[in-house]
Structure formats: C-alpha cells, structure tokens
MIDOSE-1310 file (N, C-alpha, C; in nm, 2 decimals, decimal comma, always signed):
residues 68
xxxx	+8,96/+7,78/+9,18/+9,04/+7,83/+9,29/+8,98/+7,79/+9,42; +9,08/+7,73/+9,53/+9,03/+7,65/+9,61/+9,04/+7,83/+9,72; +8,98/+7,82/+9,85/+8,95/+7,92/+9,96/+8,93/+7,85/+10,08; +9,05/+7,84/+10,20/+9,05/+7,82/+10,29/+9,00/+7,91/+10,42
xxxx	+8,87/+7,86/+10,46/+8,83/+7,96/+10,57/+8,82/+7,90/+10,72; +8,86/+7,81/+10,70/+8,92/+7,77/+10,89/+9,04/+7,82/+10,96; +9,03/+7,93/+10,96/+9,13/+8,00/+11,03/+9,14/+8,02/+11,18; +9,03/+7,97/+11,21/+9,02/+7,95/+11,37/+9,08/+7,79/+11,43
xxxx	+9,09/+7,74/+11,31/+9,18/+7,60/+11,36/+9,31/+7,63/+11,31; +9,35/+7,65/+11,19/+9,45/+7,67/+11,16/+9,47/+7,72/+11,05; +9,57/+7,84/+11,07/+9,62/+7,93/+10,93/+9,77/+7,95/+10,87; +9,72/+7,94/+10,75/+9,84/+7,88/+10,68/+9,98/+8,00/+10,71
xxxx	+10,10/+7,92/+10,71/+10,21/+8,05/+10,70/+10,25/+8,10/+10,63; +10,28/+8,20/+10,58/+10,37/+8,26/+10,48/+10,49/+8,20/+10,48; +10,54/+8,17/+10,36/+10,64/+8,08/+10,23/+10,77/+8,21/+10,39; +10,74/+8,29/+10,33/+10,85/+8,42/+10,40/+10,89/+8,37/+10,55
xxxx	+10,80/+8,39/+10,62/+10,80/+8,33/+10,73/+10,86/+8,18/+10,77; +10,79/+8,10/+10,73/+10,87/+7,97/+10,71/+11,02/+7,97/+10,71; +11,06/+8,07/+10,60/+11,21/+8,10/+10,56/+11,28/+8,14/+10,66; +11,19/+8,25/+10,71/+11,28/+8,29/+10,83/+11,28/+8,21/+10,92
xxxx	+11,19/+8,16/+11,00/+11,18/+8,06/+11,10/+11,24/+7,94/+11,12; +11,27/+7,88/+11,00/+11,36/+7,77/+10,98/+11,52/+7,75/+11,06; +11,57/+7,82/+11,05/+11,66/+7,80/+11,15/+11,62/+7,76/+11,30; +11,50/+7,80/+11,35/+11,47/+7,80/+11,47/+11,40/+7,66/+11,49
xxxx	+11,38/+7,61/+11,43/+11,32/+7,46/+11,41/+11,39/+7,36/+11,37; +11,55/+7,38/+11,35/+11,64/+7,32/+11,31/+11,79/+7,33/+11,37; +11,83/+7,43/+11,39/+11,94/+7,45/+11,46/+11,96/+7,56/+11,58; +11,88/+7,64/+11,55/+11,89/+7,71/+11,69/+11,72/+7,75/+11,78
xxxx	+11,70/+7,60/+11,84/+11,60/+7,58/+11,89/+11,60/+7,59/+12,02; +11,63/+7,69/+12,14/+11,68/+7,74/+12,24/+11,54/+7,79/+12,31; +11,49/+7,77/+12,43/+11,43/+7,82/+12,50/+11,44/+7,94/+12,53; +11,42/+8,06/+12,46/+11,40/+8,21/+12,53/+11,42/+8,25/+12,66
xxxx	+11,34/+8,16/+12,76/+11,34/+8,19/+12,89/+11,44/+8,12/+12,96; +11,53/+7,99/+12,87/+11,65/+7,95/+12,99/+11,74/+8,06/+12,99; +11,86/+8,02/+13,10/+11,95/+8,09/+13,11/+12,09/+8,04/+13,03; +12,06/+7,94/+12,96/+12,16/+7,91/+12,89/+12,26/+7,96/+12,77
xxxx	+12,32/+7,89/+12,73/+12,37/+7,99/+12,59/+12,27/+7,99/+12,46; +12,19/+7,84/+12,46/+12,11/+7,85/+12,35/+11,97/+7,93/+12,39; +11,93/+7,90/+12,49/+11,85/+8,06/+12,53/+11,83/+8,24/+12,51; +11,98/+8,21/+12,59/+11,98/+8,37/+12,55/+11,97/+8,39/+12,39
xxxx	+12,10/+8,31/+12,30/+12,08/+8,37/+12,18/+11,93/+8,36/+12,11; +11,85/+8,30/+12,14/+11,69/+8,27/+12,11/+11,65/+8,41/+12,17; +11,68/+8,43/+12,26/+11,61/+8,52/+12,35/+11,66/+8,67/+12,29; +11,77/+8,69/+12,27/+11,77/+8,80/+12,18/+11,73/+8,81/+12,03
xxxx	+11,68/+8,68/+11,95/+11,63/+8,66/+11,82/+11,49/+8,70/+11,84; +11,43/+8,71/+11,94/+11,31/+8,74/+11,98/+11,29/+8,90/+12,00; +11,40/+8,95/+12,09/+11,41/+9,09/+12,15/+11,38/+9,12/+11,99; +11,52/+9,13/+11,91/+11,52/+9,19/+11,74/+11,40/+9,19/+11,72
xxxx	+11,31/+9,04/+11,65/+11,21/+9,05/+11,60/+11,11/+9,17/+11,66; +11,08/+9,17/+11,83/+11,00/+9,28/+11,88/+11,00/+9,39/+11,82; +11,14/+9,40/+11,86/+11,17/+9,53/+11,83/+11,10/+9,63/+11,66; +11,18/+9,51/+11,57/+11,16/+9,53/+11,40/+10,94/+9,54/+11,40
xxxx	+10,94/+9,45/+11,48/+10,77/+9,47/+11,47/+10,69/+9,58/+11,51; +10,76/+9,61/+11,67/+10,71/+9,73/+11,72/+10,71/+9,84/+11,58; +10,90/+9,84/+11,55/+10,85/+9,98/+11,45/+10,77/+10,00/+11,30; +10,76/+9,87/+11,30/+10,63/+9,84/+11,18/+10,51/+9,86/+11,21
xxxx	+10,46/+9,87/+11,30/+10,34/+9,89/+11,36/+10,32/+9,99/+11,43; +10,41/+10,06/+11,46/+10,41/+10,20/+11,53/+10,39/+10,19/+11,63; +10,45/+10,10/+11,74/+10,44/+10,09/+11,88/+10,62/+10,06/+11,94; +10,58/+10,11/+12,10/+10,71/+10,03/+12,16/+10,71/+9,92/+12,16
xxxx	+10,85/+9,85/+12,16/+10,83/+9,72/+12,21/+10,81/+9,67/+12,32; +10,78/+9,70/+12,44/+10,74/+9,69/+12,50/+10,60/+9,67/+12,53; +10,55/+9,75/+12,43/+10,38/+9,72/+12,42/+10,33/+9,59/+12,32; +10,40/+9,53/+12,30/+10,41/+9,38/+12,21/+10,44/+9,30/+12,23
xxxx	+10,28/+9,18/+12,27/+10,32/+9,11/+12,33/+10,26/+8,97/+12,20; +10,39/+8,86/+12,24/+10,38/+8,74/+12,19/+10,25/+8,67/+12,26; +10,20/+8,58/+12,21/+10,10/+8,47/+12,25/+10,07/+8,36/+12,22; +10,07/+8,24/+12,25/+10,10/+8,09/+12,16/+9,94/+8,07/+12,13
C-alpha cells in the first residue's frame, strides 16, 4: 500500500467531490462574481453549498469563508 504525504503541494480529491463538481468544469463554468446570467447561477451554486456546509459544521454562513 502506497501513502501519499505531500499534501502541502497537492491533495487528492474525493471520487464524491469530483462528481459533484463536474458540471462546473464543463458546463456551467460562470464566474460567481460577474453580473451575468452564468454568474449569478454559479453564484447561487456557491450561496447552497455555504449554506449546506455552514450547517454541517455548525456555523453561519456567513462565517464561511472560501479560499483558493
């Protein structure tokens, strides 16, 4: 069994994640912050996710913040 510990360069995704993300890398690849149509819908694909995370974690969403 192989054990990857460079995770400070890069860590692998979850199979799950990928799945869900895929759309967003393929057809609805919208800038969050334009004002456009493919924006906004990005932009509220983002609000949801906060939101679903906040209450997984037991915080507002507001107190959750994204980071690249």
């Amino acid at each position: 069994m192989r054990i990857y510990i460079d995770h400070a360069s890069t860590t692998p995704c979850d199979k799950r994640v990928v799945e869900a993300m895929l759309p967003y890398f393929t057809d609805e690849f919208g800038n969050a912050d334009s004002q456009h149509f493919y924006g906004r819908e990005t932009a509220k694909a983002v609000a949801d996710a906060r939101a679903t995370i906040a209450n997984l974690i037991g915080c507002a969403a507001n107190e959750l913040y994204f980071t690249a």
